[in-house]
C-alpha positions in Angstrom: 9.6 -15.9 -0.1 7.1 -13.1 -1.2 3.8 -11.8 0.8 1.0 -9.9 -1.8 -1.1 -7.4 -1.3 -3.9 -6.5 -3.1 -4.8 -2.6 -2.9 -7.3 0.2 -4.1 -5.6 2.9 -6.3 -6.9 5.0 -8.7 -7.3 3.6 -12.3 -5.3 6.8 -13.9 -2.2 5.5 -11.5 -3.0 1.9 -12.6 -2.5 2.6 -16.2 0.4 4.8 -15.5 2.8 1.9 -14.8 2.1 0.3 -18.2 4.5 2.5 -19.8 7.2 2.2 -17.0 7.0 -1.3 -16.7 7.5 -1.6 -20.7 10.5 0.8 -20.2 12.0 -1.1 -17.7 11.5 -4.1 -19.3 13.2 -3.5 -22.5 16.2 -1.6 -20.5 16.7 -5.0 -19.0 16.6 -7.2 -21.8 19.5 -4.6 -23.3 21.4 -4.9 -20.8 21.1 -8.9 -21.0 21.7 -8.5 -24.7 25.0 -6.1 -24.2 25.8 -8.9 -20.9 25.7 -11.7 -23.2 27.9 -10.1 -26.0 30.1 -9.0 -23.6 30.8 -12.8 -22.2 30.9 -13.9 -25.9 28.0 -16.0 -24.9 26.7 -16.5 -29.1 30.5 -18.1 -29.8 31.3 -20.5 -26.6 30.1 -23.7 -26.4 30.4 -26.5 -22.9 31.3 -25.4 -19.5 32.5 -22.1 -20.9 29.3 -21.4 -22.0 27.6 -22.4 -18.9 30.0 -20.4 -16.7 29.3 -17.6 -18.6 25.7 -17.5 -18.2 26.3 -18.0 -15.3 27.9 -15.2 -14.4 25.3 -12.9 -16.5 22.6 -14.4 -14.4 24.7 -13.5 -11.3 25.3 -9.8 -12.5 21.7 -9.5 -12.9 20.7 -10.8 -9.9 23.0 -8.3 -8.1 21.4 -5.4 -10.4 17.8 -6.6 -9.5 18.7 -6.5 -6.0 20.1 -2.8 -5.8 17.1 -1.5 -8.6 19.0 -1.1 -11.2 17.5 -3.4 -13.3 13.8 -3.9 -12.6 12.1 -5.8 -15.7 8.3 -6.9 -14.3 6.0 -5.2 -12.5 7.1 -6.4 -8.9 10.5 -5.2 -9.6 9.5 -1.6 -10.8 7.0 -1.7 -7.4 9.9 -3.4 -5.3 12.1 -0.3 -6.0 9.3 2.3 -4.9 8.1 0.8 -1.9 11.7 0.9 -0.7 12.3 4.6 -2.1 8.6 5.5 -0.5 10.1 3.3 2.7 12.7 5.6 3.1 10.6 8.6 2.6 8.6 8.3 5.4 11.4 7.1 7.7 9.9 3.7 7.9 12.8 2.0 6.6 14.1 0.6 10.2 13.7 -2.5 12.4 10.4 -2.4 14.0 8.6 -4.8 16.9 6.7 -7.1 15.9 2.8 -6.2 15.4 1.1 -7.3 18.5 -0.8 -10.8 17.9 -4.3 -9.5 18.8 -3.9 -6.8 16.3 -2.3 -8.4 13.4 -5.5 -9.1 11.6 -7.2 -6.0 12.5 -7.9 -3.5 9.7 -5.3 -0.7 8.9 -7.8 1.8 9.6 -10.3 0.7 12.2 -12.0 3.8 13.3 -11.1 5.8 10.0 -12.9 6.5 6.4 -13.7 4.3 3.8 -11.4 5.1 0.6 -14.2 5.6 -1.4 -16.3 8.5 -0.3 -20.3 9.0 -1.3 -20.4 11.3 -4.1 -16.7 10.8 -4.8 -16.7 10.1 -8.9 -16.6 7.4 -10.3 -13.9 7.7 -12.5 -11.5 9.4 -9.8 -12.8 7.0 -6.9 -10.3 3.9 -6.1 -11.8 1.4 -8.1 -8.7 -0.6 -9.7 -6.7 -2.9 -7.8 -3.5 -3.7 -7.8 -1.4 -6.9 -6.6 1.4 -6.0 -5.0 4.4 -9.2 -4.2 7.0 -8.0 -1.7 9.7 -9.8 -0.5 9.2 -11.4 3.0 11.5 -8.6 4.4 10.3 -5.4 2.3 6.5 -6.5 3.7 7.3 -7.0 7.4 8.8 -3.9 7.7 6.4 -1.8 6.1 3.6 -4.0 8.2 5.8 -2.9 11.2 6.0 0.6 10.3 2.8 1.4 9.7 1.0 -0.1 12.7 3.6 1.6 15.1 4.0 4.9 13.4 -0.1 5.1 13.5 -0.5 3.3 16.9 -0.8 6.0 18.9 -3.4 8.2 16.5 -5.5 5.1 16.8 -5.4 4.6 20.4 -6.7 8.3 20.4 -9.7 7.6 17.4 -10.5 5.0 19.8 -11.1 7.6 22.9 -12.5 9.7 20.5 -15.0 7.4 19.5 -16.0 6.4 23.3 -16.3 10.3 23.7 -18.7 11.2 20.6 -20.0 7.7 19.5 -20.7 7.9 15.3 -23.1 10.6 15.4 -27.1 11.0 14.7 -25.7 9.5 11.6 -24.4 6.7 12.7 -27.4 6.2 15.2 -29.6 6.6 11.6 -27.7 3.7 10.0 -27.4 1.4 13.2 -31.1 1.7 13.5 -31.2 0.7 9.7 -29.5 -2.0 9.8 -31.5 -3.3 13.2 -34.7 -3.2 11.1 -36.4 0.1 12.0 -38.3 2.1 9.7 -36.9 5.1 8.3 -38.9 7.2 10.6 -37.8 5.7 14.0 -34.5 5.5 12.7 -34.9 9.2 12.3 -36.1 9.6 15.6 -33.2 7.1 17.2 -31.1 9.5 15.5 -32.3 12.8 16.7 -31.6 11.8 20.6 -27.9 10.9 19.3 -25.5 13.9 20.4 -23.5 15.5 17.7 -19.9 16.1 17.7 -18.7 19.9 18.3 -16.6 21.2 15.4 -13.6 21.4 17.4 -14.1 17.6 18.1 -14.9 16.4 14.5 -11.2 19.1 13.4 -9.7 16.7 16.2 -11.1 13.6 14.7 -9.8 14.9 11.2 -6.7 15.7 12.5 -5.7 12.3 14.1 -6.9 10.5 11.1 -4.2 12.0 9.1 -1.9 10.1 11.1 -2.8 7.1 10.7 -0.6 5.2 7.6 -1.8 2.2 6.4 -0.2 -0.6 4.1 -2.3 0.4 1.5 -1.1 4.4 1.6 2.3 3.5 1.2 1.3 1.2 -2.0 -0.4 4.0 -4.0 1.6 6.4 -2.8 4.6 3.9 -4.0 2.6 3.6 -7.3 2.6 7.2 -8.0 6.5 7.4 -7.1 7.1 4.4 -9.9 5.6 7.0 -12.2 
């Protein structure tokens, strides 16, 4: 069984794996070619042919499995999640993600990935689907919530602390249905954030890994 996600990356990284998936593709179908001239696969005929193929199908299998051979798309990702896996030391059994937060957001008092005034054509505005195997998926789903559960815990104090700002006061107010103006004024009674708390803020935020991270940055490895 396979689990997909579908993630942001950056269109230049997108059509970067064009080219390595056509590679990898046509490696594989040499090696299937040299595999089935090996077995003599063109001259049998009956059961001999059939146990041949089925031994090519076997060998393949086996190279699939280790990334040797990686001819499609979720193979050539398959092989850098693990790589990118192992990278960040994620690559271990994990506990399970507690129930109440399995369906909460990866990064729930962070940034958006697209920031205003971030250009268009360097913002993350492809998208890519991702299948993992069942396996592959849980871990990193493991790894990332516990390796960034304790950054969160402390956005979360954070954010009790300072609130979102005259900001987020402005938009709140907004979004309530007040007029620019008494938004403005909402705004200007909200208590701003000391530079040495928003450095904090920035700093925690850099800890938190989401699924999504490892994907592009997976996606940029494949290249």
């Amino acid at each position: 069984m396979s689990r997909s996600f579908v993630v942001a990356v950056y269109p230049a990284d997108l059509l970067g794996l064009k080219p390595v998936v056509k590679a990898a593709r046509e490696a594989e179908e040499e090696w299937l070619k040299a595999a089935r001239e090996r077995e003599g696969i063109p001259g049998l005929r009956g059961r001999a042919l059939s146990e041949a193929r089925a031994r090519v199908r076997i060998e393949r299998a086996r190279l699939r499995a280790s990334g040797k051979l990686a001819g499609s798309v979720e193979l050539v990702m398959l092989r850098a999640v693990r790589a990118e896996l192992r990278a960040r030391r994620l690559d271990r059994d994990w506990e399970p993600v507690p129930a109440e937060a399995a369906s909460a957001p990866g990064r729930p008092v962070g940034v958006p990935n697209n920031q205003e005034g971030e250009d268009e054509s360097t913002a993350l505005t492809a998208r890519l689907t991702v299948k993992l195997p069942d396996d592959v998926a849980e871990q990193m789903v493991r790894g990332c919530y516990w390796t960034s559960a304790p950054a969160v815990e402390a956005l979360w104090a954070w954010a009790s602390r300072w609130g979102d700002g005259p900001v987020g006061k402005y938009k709140d107010a907004l979004r309530a249905g007040a007029p620019p103006g008494l938004a403005a004024l909402v705004a200007a009674g909200a208590s701003a954030a000391p530079a040495e708390a928003l450095a904090e803020r920035d700093r925690l935020r850099e800890q938190i890994v989401t699924t999504g991270d490892v994907l592009r940055a997976a996606l940029r490895r494949a290249q």
